[in-house]
Residue, then its C-alpha position, 0 to 999 in steps of 0.5 A: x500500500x503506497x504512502x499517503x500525504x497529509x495536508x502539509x505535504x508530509x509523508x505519512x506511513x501506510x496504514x501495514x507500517x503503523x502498529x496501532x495501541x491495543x484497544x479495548x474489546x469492542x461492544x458485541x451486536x447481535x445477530x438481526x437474522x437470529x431474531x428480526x421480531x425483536x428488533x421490528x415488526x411489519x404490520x398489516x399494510x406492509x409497513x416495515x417498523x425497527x425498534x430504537x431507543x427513542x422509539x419506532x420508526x418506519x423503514x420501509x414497505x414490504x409487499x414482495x413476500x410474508x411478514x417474516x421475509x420482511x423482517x429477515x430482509x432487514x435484518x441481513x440488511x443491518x447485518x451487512x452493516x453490522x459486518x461492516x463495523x466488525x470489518x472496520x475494527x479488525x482493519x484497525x486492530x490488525x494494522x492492515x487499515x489506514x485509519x484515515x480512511x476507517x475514521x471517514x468510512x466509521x463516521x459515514x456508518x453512524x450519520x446513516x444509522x439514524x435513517x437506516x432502513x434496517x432491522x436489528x439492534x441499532x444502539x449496539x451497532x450505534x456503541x459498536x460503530x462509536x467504538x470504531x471511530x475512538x479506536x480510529x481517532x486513538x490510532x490516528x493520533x498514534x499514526x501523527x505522533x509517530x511522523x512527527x517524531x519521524x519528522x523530528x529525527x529525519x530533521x535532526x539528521x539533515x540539521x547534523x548533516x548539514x553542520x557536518x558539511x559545514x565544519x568539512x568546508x571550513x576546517x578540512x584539507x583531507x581533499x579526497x577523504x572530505x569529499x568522499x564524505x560530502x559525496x556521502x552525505x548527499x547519498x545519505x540526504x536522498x534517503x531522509x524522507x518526512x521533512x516539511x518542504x520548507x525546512x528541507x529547503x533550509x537545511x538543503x541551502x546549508x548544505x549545498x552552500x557548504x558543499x559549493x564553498x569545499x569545491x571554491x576552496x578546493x579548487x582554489x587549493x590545486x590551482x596554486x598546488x599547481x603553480x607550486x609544482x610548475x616552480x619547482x619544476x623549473x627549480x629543479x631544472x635549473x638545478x639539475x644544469x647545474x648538477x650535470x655541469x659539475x658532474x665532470x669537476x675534479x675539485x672534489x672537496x668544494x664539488x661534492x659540498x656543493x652537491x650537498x647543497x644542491x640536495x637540500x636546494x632540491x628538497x626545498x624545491x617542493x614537488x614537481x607535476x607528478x608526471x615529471x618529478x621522477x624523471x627530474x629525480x633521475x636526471x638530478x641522481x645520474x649526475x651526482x652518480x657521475x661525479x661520485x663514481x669519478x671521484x671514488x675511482x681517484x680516491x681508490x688509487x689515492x688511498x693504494x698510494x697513502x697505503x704505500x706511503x704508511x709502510x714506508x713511514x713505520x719503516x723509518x719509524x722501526x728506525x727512528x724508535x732505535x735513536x738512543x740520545x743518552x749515547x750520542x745526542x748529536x748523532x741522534x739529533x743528525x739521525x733524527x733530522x735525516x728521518x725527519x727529512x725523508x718523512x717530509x718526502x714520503x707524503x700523506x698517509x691514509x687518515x685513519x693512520x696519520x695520528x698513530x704514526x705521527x705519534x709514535x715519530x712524535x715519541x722520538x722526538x720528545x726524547x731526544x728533545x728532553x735529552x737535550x733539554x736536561x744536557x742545557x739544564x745541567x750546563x746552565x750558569x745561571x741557574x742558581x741566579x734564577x732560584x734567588x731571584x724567584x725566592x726573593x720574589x716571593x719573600x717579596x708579595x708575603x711580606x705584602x700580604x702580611x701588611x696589608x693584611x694587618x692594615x685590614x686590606x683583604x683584597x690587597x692581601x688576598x692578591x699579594x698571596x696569589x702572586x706569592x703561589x705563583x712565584x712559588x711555582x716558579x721557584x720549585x721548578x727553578x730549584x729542581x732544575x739545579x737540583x737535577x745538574 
């Protein structure tokens, strides 16, 4: 059974679709065929009377058979209406019926009772017929309260979909998830049904302006994308010329910082058109690969060259490491000076040996040098000179010290000390130099 519509335009459920409250048992109405003199009697002019509660009233004339054929035809014909209220009720109570339609077919059957050529108990069929009619209005009620709350949520839905749409165009920047979701929403808009027209009305600007302004922001967003990427791709062209023309350089320690810059220039470029960024990439690859490659081939046969040049510097230090400067220092000092001499020649090692192997030359040297230094030490005549004069200057500030402490000068004295340690110091090494003659 198709929906019906209400006044307003509103979608109202078929009567199959509407549980109807349960109702309390309807009056019973006798059966008229069972006992037609009951209700009405026919008199000798063929006058047909049914008995009501206000009294007799005529129906009809019978002449086409006998009293009692009479009264029975009467009376099956209020049985028919007697049917037509119980069929009424049961449409009502079984949800098959629109009650609507069972008001306006109910209320037609009791305007007609008054002047019903029938034959039969009309108060019952009078209080049966009343029943219907409040079971019909309790349903039809049912039947308004139930679209107007699915009239409320159908609103409520479209009105969360709408501020839904509104916070999409607003706020995000997830371009294919936002408008997967506005696409959505508008599937999901078709299928709510109930709103009056002008509240859809209002809702639908809401959220077709909400979708207009996601497509305006989002078109605005890839045209500049577009432009960004056309920069960059121009960027990374430029940067690629450059990169090719370095790619034969044998300045390899400024080149390859350069192309440490050019990376990160790269980086900032952005992302080219996604049909070329690839092939700009591989461009760009193919000329560092081109410079590195060279400039690992000369640092391999530089590295087999300082390899060669390590060995023969520990064979100068397996030499060096003999020098015994207590025999002869002057023979150690020209044996030193040869070794030194060639070691200059030689050249560069590789970088991870240049500390150990300058260390243990280094060695050498100091012992010599020491040697050297004690010989001075030990012939110096004025040595002695020195450690007087350094205890006559520390003698000197500790006297300083105790007068201006005595003056109540603690700054002075304080700095007088200083100088006195540090004199002091002095004085020890003075002294050990002589000691050691």
């Amino acid at each position: 059974m198709a929906d019906h519509s209400t006044p307003d335009g509103t979608d109202v459920p078929a009567p199959s679709q509407v549980p109807h409250a349960h109702a309390a048992p309807a009056p019973p109405v006798p059966n008229a065929e069972a006992s037609p003199e009951r209700w009405g009697r026919v008199d000798e002019e063929g006058k047909v009377y049914v008995r009501t509660e206000d009294g007799e009233r005529v129906i009809g004339i019978w002449q086409a058979g006998t009293p009692e054929e009479g009264l029975l035809h009467y009376a099956r014909r209020f049985d028919d209406l007697r049917t037509e209220a119980e069929l009424l009720e049961t449409r009502l109570s079984s949800g098959t019926g629109d009650p609507k339609q069972v008001l306006a077919s109910a209320t037609q059957l009791r305007d007609g009772l008054g002047e019903a050529a029938v034959v039969g108990d009309l108060t019952a069929l009078r209080a049966r017929v009343e029943h219907v009619l409040a079971h019909a209005e309790r349903a039809l009620a049912e039947v308004r309260q139930e679209r107007e709350q699915a009239r409320a949520a159908a609103v409520a839905r479209k009105q969360a979909l709408a501020e839904e749409a509104e916070t999409i165009a607003a706020e995000s920047t997830q371009w294919k998830a936002a408008g997967d979701r506005l696409r959505a929403i508008l599937d999901e808009w078709k299928t709510i049904k109930g709103v009056d027209r002008k509240t859809d009305d209002e809702l639908w600007k809401r959220f077709a302006k909400a979708r207009e302004s996601f497509n305006r922001r989002r078109g605005s967003h890839f045209a500049e994308l577009d432009k960004q990427r056309a920069a960059a791709r121009a960027r990374k062209e430029e940067l690629i010329a450059e990169a090719e023309e370095l790619s034969e350089s044998s300045d390899w320690g400024p080149t390859a910082g350069r192309y440490k810059e050019l990376m990160a220039e790269w980086k900032a470029a952005g992302r080219a058109p996604k049909d070329t960024d690839e092939a700009l990439w591989q461009r760009f690859r193919a000329a560092q690969d081109r410079f590195f490659s060279r400039r690992s081939a000369v640092f391999s046969e530089r590295d087999a060259e300082f390899a060669a040049n390590a060995t023969k510097k520990e064979e100068l230090l397996a030499e060096a490491e003999k020098i015994d400067p207590s025999v002869n220092l002057e023979g150690a000092k020209a044996q030193l000076r040869r070794i030194q001499d060639a070691w200059d020649q030689i050249g560069k090692v590789p970088r991870e040996r240049i500390r150990e192997l300058d260390g243990r030359l280094r060695a050498v040297q100091d012992r010599v040098r020491e040697a050297e230094d004690s010989k001075w030490r030990r012939t110096d005549p004025e040595a002695e000179a020195r450690a007087a004069q350094f205890r006559e200057r520390v003698e000197q500030f500790e006297s300083q010290a105790a007068k201006a402490r005595a003056a109540g000068d603690e700054r002075r004295a304080r700095k007088a000390e200083e100088q006195a340690a540090q004199w002091r110091e002095w004085l020890a090494a003075a002294e050990r130099a002589v000691a050691d003659r």
